[in-house]
C-alpha positions as CSV (number, residue, x, y, z in Angstrom):
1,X,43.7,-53.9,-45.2
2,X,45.2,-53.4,-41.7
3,X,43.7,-51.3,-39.0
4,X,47.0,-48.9,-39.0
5,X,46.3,-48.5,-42.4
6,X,42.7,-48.0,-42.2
7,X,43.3,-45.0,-39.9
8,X,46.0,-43.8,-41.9
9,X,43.7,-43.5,-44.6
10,X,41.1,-42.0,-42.5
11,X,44.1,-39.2,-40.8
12,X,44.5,-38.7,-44.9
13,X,41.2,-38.0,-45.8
14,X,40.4,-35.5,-42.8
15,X,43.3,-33.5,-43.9
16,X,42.4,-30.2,-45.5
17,X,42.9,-30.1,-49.3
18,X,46.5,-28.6,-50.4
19,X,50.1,-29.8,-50.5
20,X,52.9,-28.5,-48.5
21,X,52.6,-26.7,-45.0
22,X,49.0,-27.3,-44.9
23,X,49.1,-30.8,-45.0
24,X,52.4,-31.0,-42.4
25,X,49.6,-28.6,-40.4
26,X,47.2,-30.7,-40.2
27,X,49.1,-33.8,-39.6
28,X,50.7,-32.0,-36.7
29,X,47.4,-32.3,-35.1
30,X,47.3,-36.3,-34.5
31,X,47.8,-36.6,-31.0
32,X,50.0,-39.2,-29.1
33,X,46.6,-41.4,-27.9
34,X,46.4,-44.8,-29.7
35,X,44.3,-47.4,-29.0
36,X,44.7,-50.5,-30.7
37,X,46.5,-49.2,-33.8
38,X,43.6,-46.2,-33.9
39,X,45.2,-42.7,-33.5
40,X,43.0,-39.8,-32.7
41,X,42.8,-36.3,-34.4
42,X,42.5,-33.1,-32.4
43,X,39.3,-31.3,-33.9
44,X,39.0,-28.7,-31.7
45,X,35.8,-27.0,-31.6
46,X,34.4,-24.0,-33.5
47,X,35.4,-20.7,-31.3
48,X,31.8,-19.2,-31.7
49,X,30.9,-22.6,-30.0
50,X,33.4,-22.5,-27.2
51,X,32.5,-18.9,-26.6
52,X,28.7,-19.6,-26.1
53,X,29.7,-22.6,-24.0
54,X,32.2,-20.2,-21.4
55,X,29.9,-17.2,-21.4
56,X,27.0,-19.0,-20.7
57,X,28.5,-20.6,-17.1
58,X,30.2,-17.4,-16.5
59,X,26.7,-15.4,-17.0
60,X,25.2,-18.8,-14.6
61,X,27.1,-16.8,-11.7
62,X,25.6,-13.7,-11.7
63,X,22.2,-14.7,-12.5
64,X,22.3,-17.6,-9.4
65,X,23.3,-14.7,-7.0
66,X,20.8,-12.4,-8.8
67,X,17.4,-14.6,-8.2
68,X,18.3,-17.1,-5.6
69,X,21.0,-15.6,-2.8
70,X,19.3,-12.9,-1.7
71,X,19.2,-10.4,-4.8
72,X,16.7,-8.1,-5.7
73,X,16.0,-10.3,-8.8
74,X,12.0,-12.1,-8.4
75,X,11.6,-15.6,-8.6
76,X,8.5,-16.7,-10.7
77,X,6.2,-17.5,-7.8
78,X,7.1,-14.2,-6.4
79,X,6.4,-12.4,-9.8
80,X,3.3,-14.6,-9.7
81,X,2.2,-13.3,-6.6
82,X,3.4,-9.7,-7.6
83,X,0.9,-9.4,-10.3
84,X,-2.1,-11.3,-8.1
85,X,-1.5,-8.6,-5.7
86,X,-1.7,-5.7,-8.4
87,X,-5.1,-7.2,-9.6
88,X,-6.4,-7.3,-6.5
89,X,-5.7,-3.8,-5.5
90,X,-7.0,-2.5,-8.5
91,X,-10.4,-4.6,-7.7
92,X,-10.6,-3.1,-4.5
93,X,-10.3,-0.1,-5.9
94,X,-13.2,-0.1,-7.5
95,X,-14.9,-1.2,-4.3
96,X,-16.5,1.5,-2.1
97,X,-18.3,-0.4,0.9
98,X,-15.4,-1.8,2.8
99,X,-15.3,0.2,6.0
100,X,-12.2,1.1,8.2
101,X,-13.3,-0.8,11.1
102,X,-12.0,-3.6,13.3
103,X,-14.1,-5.8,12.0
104,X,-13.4,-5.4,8.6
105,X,-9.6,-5.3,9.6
106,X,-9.2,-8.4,11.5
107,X,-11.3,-10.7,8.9
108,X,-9.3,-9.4,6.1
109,X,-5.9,-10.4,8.0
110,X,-6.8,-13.5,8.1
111,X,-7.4,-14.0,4.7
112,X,-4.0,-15.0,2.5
113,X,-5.4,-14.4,-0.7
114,X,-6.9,-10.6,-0.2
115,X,-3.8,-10.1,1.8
116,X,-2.0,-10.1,-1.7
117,X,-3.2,-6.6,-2.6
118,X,-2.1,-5.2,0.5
119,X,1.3,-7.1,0.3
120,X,1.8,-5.6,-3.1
121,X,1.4,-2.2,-2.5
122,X,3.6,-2.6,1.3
123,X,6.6,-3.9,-0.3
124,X,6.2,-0.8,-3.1
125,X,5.6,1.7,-0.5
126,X,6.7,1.2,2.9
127,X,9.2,-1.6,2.7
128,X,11.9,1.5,2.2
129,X,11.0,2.0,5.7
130,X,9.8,-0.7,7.3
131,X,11.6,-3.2,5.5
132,X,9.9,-5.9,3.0
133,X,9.1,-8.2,5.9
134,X,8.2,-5.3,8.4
135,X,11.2,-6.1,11.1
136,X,11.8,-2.3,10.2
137,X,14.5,0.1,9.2
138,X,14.2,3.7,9.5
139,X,10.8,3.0,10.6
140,X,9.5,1.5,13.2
141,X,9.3,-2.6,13.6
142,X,5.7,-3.5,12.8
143,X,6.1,-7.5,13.9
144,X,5.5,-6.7,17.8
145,X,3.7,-5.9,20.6
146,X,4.4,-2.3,21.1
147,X,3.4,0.7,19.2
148,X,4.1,4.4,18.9
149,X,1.0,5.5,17.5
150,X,-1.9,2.5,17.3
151,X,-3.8,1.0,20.2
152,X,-6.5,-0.9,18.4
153,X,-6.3,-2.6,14.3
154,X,-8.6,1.0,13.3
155,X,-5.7,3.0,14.8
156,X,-3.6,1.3,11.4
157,X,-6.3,2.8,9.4
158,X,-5.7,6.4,10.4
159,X,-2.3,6.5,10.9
160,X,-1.5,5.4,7.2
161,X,-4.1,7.4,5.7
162,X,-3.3,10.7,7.9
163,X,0.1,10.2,8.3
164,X,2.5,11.1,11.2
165,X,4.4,14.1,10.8
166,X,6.9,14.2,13.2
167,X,8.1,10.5,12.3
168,X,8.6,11.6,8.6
169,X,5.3,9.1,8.4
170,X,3.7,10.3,4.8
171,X,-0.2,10.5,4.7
172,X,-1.2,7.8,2.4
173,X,-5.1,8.9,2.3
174,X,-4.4,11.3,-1.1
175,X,-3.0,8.4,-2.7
176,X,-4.9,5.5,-2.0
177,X,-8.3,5.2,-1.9
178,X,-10.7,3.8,1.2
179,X,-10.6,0.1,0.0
180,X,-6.9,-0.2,-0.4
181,X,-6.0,1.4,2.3
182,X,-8.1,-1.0,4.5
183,X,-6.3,-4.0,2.4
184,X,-3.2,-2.1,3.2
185,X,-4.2,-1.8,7.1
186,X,-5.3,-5.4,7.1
187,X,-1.6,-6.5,5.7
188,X,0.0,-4.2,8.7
189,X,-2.4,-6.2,11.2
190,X,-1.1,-9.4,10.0
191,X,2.2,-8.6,10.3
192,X,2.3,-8.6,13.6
193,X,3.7,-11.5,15.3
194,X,5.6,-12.8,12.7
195,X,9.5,-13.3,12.7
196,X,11.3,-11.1,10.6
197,X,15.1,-11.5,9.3
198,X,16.7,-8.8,11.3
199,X,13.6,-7.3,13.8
200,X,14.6,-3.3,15.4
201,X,14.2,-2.9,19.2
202,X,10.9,-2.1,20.3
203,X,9.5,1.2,20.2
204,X,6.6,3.0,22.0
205,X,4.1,0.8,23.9
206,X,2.9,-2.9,24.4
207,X,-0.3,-3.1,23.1
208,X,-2.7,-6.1,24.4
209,X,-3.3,-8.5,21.5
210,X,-5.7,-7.9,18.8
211,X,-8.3,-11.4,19.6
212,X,-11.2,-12.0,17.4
213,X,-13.7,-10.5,20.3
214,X,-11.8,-7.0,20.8
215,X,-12.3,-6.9,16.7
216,X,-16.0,-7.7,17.3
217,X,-15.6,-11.0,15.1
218,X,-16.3,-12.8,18.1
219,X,-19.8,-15.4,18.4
220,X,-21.6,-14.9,21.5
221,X,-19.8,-12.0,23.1
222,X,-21.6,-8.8,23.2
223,X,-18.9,-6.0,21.2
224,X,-21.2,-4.4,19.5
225,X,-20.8,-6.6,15.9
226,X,-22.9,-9.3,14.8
227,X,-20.8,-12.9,15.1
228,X,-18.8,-13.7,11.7
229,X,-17.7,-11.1,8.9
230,X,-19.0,-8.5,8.6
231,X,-21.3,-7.8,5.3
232,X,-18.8,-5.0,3.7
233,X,-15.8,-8.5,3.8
234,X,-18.5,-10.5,2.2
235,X,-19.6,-7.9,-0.6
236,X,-16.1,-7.7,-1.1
237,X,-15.2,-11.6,-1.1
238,X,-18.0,-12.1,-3.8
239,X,-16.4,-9.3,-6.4
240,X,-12.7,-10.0,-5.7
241,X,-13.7,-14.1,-6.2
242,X,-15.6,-13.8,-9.1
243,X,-13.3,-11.2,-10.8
244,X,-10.4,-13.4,-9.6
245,X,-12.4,-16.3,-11.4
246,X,-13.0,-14.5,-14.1
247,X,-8.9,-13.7,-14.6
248,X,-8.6,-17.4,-14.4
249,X,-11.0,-18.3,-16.8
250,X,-8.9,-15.6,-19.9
251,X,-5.4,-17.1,-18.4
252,X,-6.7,-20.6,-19.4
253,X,-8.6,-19.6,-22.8
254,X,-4.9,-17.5,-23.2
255,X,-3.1,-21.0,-22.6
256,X,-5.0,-22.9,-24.7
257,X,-4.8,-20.6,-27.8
258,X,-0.7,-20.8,-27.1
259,X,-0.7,-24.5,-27.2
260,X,-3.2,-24.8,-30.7
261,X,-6.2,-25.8,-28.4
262,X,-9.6,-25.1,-29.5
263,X,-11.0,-23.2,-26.3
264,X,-14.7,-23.4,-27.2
Protein backbone atom coordinates (compact mmCIF):
# COMPACT_ATOMS: atom_id res chain seq x y z
CA UNK A 1 0.00 0.00 0.00
CA UNK A 2 1.19 3.45 -1.07
CA UNK A 3 1.76 6.39 1.28
CA UNK A 4 -1.07 8.53 -0.58
CA UNK A 5 -3.17 5.79 0.14
CA UNK A 6 -2.22 5.25 3.63
CA UNK A 7 -3.23 8.80 4.33
CA UNK A 8 -6.14 8.62 2.47
CA UNK A 9 -7.21 5.99 4.61
CA UNK A 10 -6.23 7.78 7.64
CA UNK A 11 -8.22 11.40 6.15
CA UNK A 12 -11.23 8.50 5.93
CA UNK A 13 -11.14 7.23 9.20
CA UNK A 14 -10.92 10.78 11.05
CA UNK A 15 -13.98 11.72 9.29
CA UNK A 16 -17.04 11.89 11.49
CA UNK A 17 -19.56 9.05 11.02
CA UNK A 18 -22.48 9.97 8.37
CA UNK A 19 -22.92 10.23 4.63
CA UNK A 20 -23.61 13.35 2.74
CA UNK A 21 -22.78 17.01 3.86
CA UNK A 22 -21.00 15.78 6.89
CA UNK A 23 -18.55 13.82 5.27
CA UNK A 24 -17.97 16.75 2.21
CA UNK A 25 -17.59 18.84 5.77
CA UNK A 26 -15.11 17.25 7.04
CA UNK A 27 -13.15 16.60 3.99
CA UNK A 28 -13.27 20.29 3.44
CA UNK A 29 -10.99 20.49 6.32
CA UNK A 30 -7.66 18.91 4.64
CA UNK A 31 -5.54 21.67 4.15
CA UNK A 32 -3.27 22.47 1.09
CA UNK A 33 0.21 21.28 3.21
CA UNK A 34 1.61 18.00 1.93
CA UNK A 35 4.70 16.61 2.65
CA UNK A 36 5.82 13.68 0.92
CA UNK A 37 2.37 12.37 -0.18
CA UNK A 38 1.13 13.10 3.74
CA UNK A 39 -1.70 15.75 3.85
CA UNK A 40 -2.57 17.31 7.06
CA UNK A 41 -6.06 17.73 8.74
CA UNK A 42 -7.17 20.90 10.42
CA UNK A 43 -8.24 19.83 14.10
CA UNK A 44 -8.80 22.89 15.53
CA UNK A 45 -8.82 22.99 19.15
CA UNK A 46 -11.73 22.72 21.67
CA UNK A 47 -13.13 26.49 22.24
CA UNK A 48 -13.26 25.99 26.10
CA UNK A 49 -9.51 25.24 25.55
CA UNK A 50 -8.70 28.27 23.32
CA UNK A 51 -10.67 30.35 25.73
CA UNK A 52 -8.64 29.38 28.86
CA UNK A 53 -5.50 29.73 26.75
CA UNK A 54 -6.52 33.80 25.61
CA UNK A 55 -7.96 34.72 28.97
CA UNK A 56 -5.23 33.55 30.81
CA UNK A 57 -2.41 35.97 28.80
CA UNK A 58 -4.99 38.63 28.71
CA UNK A 59 -5.57 38.36 32.65
CA UNK A 60 -1.21 38.05 32.59
CA UNK A 61 -1.56 41.96 31.80
CA UNK A 62 -3.29 43.21 34.52
CA UNK A 63 -1.84 41.05 37.14
CA UNK A 64 2.10 42.07 35.84
CA UNK A 65 0.98 45.80 36.26
CA UNK A 66 -0.80 44.89 39.50
CA UNK A 67 2.24 43.23 41.63
CA UNK A 68 5.29 44.25 39.73
CA UNK A 69 4.97 48.02 38.08
CA UNK A 70 4.24 49.98 40.77
CA UNK A 71 0.59 48.69 41.83
CA UNK A 72 -0.79 48.57 45.08
CA UNK A 73 -0.78 44.68 44.73
CA UNK A 74 2.12 43.01 47.52
CA UNK A 75 4.71 40.81 46.40
CA UNK A 76 5.30 37.73 48.62
CA UNK A 77 8.43 39.00 50.39
CA UNK A 78 6.53 42.14 51.08
CA UNK A 79 3.37 40.12 52.44
CA UNK A 80 6.11 38.20 54.26
CA UNK A 81 7.42 41.08 55.86
CA UNK A 82 3.80 42.54 56.39
CA UNK A 83 2.76 39.83 58.66
CA UNK A 84 6.53 39.76 60.57
CA UNK A 85 5.72 43.26 61.26
CA UNK A 86 2.10 42.62 62.68
CA UNK A 87 3.62 39.86 65.01
CA UNK A 88 5.96 41.94 66.18
CA UNK A 89 3.77 44.77 67.13
CA UNK A 90 1.50 42.68 68.83
CA UNK A 91 4.63 41.30 70.98
CA UNK A 92 5.53 44.70 71.87
CA UNK A 93 2.39 45.21 72.90
CA UNK A 94 2.40 43.13 75.43
CA UNK A 95 5.71 44.64 76.62
CA UNK A 96 5.62 47.42 79.20
CA UNK A 97 9.31 48.30 80.08
CA UNK A 98 10.56 49.91 76.97
CA UNK A 99 10.91 53.55 77.80
CA UNK A 100 10.54 56.62 75.38
CA UNK A 101 14.10 57.67 75.66
CA UNK A 102 16.99 58.33 73.30
CA UNK A 103 18.53 55.54 74.24
CA UNK A 104 15.98 53.21 73.65
CA UNK A 105 15.18 55.06 70.35
CA UNK A 106 18.44 55.08 68.66
CA UNK A 107 19.22 51.21 69.50
CA UNK A 108 15.99 50.22 68.16
CA UNK A 109 16.75 52.14 64.70
CA UNK A 110 19.27 50.32 64.19
CA UNK A 111 17.86 47.12 64.49
CA UNK A 112 16.15 45.82 60.91
CA UNK A 113 14.23 43.18 62.39
CA UNK A 114 12.34 45.15 65.38
CA UNK A 115 12.04 47.92 62.84
CA UNK A 116 9.40 45.58 61.12
CA UNK A 117 6.64 46.38 63.72
CA UNK A 118 7.20 49.90 63.39
CA UNK A 119 7.28 49.65 59.52
CA UNK A 120 4.04 47.87 59.63
CA UNK A 121 1.99 50.09 61.52
CA UNK A 122 3.86 53.44 59.46
CA UNK A 123 2.80 52.26 56.15
CA UNK A 124 -1.00 51.66 57.78
CA UNK A 125 -1.12 54.85 59.45
CA UNK A 126 0.98 57.61 58.36
CA UNK A 127 1.97 56.69 54.84
CA UNK A 128 -1.39 58.61 53.78
CA UNK A 129 0.60 61.46 54.81
CA UNK A 130 3.91 61.03 54.83
CA UNK A 131 4.06 58.77 52.05
CA UNK A 132 5.16 54.81 52.40
CA UNK A 133 8.82 55.71 52.13
CA UNK A 134 8.48 59.00 54.31
CA UNK A 135 9.64 61.62 51.30
CA UNK A 136 6.13 63.02 52.37
CA UNK A 137 2.87 64.20 50.91
CA UNK A 138 0.54 66.31 52.80
CA UNK A 139 2.85 65.91 55.55
CA UNK A 140 5.89 66.85 56.17
CA UNK A 141 9.19 64.94 54.60
CA UNK A 142 10.68 62.80 57.42
CA UNK A 143 14.08 61.65 55.33
CA UNK A 144 16.00 65.05 56.30
CA UNK A 145 17.64 67.24 58.31
CA UNK A 146 15.12 69.72 59.24
CA UNK A 147 12.08 69.54 61.43
CA UNK A 148 9.03 71.48 62.44
CA UNK A 149 8.42 70.05 65.67
CA UNK A 150 11.45 67.48 66.94
CA UNK A 151 14.91 68.51 68.11
CA UNK A 152 16.18 65.30 69.61
CA UNK A 153 14.94 61.19 68.62
CA UNK A 154 12.44 61.63 72.26
CA UNK A 155 10.94 64.76 70.57
CA UNK A 156 9.39 61.69 67.84
CA UNK A 157 7.98 60.12 70.86
CA UNK A 158 5.81 63.02 71.94
CA UNK A 159 4.86 64.36 68.89
CA UNK A 160 3.22 61.00 67.63
CA UNK A 161 1.74 60.20 70.81
CA UNK A 162 0.39 63.87 71.57
CA UNK A 163 -0.14 64.94 68.27
CA UNK A 164 0.16 68.39 66.56
CA UNK A 165 -3.02 70.15 66.18
CA UNK A 166 -2.47 72.83 64.07
CA UNK A 167 -0.67 70.47 61.35
CA UNK A 168 -3.82 68.23 61.23
CA UNK A 169 -1.08 65.84 63.11
CA UNK A 170 -3.59 63.14 65.01
CA UNK A 171 -2.45 62.08 68.65
CA UNK A 172 -1.43 58.53 68.30
CA UNK A 173 -1.03 57.99 72.27
CA UNK A 174 -5.01 56.72 72.63
CA UNK A 175 -4.35 54.28 70.04
CA UNK A 176 -1.15 52.75 70.57
CA UNK A 177 0.28 51.74 73.48
CA UNK A 178 3.93 52.85 75.11
CA UNK A 179 5.91 49.96 73.32
CA UNK A 180 4.57 50.50 69.95
CA UNK A 181 4.75 53.73 69.83
CA UNK A 182 8.45 53.66 70.74
CA UNK A 183 8.84 50.89 67.79
CA UNK A 184 6.83 53.39 65.80
CA UNK A 185 9.29 56.39 66.99
CA UNK A 186 12.37 54.22 66.37
CA UNK A 187 11.10 53.52 62.55
CA UNK A 188 10.63 57.58 62.18
CA UNK A 189 14.34 57.87 63.55
CA UNK A 190 15.60 55.57 60.92
CA UNK A 191 13.99 57.15 58.27
CA UNK A 192 15.98 59.83 58.25
CA UNK A 193 18.63 60.06 55.78
CA UNK A 194 17.33 57.77 53.51
CA UNK A 195 16.43 58.61 49.69
CA UNK A 196 12.93 58.52 48.99
CA UNK A 197 11.17 58.39 45.39
CA UNK A 198 9.90 61.81 45.15
CA UNK A 199 11.28 63.78 48.69
CA UNK A 200 9.02 67.47 49.53
CA UNK A 201 11.11 70.54 50.14
CA UNK A 202 12.30 70.95 53.52
CA UNK A 203 10.31 72.24 56.20
CA UNK A 204 11.12 73.89 59.61
CA UNK A 205 14.64 73.53 60.90
CA UNK A 206 18.03 71.71 60.43
CA UNK A 207 18.53 69.63 63.21
CA UNK A 208 22.24 68.45 64.09
CA UNK A 209 22.47 64.62 63.47
CA UNK A 210 21.24 62.17 65.89
CA UNK A 211 25.16 60.24 66.67
CA UNK A 212 25.21 57.41 69.01
CA UNK A 213 26.74 59.82 71.96
CA UNK A 214 23.87 62.58 71.83
CA UNK A 215 21.46 59.21 72.20
CA UNK A 216 23.71 58.27 75.18
CA UNK A 217 24.65 54.78 73.41
CA UNK A 218 28.01 56.08 73.30
CA UNK A 219 31.26 54.00 75.30
CA UNK A 220 33.34 56.27 77.21
CA UNK A 221 31.52 59.57 76.93
CA UNK A 222 29.88 60.90 79.89
CA UNK A 223 25.76 61.51 78.71
CA UNK A 224 24.37 60.34 81.39
CA UNK A 225 23.70 56.40 79.98
CA UNK A 226 25.66 53.46 80.73
CA UNK A 227 27.75 52.37 77.24
CA UNK A 228 25.68 49.79 75.05
CA UNK A 229 21.73 49.23 75.12
CA UNK A 230 20.11 50.00 77.43
CA UNK A 231 18.39 47.14 79.73
CA UNK A 232 14.55 47.98 78.61
CA UNK A 233 16.17 47.05 74.43
CA UNK A 234 17.58 43.99 75.96
CA UNK A 235 14.41 42.79 77.95
CA UNK A 236 12.76 43.43 74.88
CA UNK A 237 15.28 41.62 72.39
CA UNK A 238 14.95 38.42 74.67
CA UNK A 239 10.89 38.23 74.38
CA UNK A 240 10.58 39.42 70.76
CA UNK A 241 13.57 36.67 69.85
CA UNK A 242 12.24 33.96 71.63
CA UNK A 243 8.55 34.58 70.64
CA UNK A 244 9.91 35.11 67.14
CA UNK A 245 11.66 31.64 67.59
CA UNK A 246 8.92 30.26 68.93
CA UNK A 247 6.68 31.44 65.51
CA UNK A 248 9.35 29.68 63.65
CA UNK A 249 9.39 26.65 65.34
CA UNK A 250 4.87 26.14 64.60
CA UNK A 251 5.66 27.53 60.86
CA UNK A 252 8.09 24.56 60.46
CA UNK A 253 5.96 21.78 62.49
CA UNK A 254 2.95 23.55 60.04
CA UNK A 255 5.25 22.69 56.92
CA UNK A 256 5.97 19.49 57.77
CA UNK A 257 2.44 18.27 58.53
CA UNK A 258 1.61 19.81 54.83
CA UNK A 259 4.22 17.80 53.23
CA UNK A 260 3.28 14.17 55.21
CA UNK A 261 6.30 14.63 57.61
CA UNK A 262 6.31 13.23 60.90
CA UNK A 263 7.30 16.42 63.10
CA UNK A 264 8.14 14.58 66.25
Amino acid sequence: MSVETTAEASVETAKPRGAGSAGRSSEARILDHDCDGIREYDNPMPFWWSALFWCSILFSIPYFVFYHLGGVGTSNSESYETEVGEFYELQAAKLGNLKPDAATIMALSLDKQKLLAGQNMFKANCATCHAPDGGGKTGPNLTDDFYINVRRPEDIFRVLRDGVEAKGMPKWGKRFSEPQLVLLSAYVAGLRGSAPASPLKAQGDEVAAWTAVSAGVSTGVSTGVSAGPSAETTAVDMALDAAVGTQASLRDQSASNENGLDPR
